[in-house]
C-alpha positions as CSV (number, residue, x, y, z in Angstrom):
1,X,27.0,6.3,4.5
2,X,30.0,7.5,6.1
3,X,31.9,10.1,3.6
4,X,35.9,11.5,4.2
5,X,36.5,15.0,5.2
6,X,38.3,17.2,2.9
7,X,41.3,17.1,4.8
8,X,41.0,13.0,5.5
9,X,41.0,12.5,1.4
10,X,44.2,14.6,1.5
11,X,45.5,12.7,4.1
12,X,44.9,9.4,2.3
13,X,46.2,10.9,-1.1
14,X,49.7,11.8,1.0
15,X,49.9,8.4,2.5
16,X,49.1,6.7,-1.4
17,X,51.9,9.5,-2.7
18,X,54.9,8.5,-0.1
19,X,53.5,4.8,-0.7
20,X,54.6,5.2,-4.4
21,X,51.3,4.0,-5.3
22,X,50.5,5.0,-9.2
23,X,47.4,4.7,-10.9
24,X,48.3,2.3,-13.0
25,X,49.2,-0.2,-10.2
26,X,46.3,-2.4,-10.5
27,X,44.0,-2.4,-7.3
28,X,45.5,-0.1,-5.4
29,X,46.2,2.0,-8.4
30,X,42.3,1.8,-9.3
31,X,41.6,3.1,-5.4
32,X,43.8,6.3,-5.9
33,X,41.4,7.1,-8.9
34,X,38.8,7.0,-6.9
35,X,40.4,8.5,-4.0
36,X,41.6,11.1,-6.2
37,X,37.6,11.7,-7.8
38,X,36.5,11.5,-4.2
39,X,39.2,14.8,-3.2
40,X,37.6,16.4,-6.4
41,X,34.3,16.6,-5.4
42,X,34.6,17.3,-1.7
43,X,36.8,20.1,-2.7
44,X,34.6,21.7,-5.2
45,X,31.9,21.3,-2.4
46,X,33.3,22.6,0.2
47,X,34.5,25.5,-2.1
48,X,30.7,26.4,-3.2
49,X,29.0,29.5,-2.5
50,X,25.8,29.7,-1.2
51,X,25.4,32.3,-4.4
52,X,26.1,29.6,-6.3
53,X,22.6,27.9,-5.9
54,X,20.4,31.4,-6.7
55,X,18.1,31.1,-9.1
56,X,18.2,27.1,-9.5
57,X,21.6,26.9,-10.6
58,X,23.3,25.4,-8.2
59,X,25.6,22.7,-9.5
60,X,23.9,19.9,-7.0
């Protein structure tokens, strides 16, 4: 599966922002959630430490 860069979810969430799109506006409302979750996690990942993961407790 093909997954968005970091900077390509930002890129989306600008685009959804100077749309006006809210997440309350039914579907597309609904895909800025997700978009939104989808920034989350790529962020946190990309911001993880390979320290993190010593002695099995990597958030993975």
């Amino acid at each position: 599966m093909n997954e968005f860069t970091l900077d390509e979810l930002n890129l989306l969430l600008a685009v959804f922002a100077k749309a006006g799109v809210e997440e309350s506006a039914g579907e597309e409302g609904e895909m800025l959630q997700r978009l939104k979750a989808a920034q989350a996690n790529r962020q946190e990942l990309e911001e993880m430490q390979f320290d993190d993961c010593l002695g099995g407790a990597c958030k993975l």
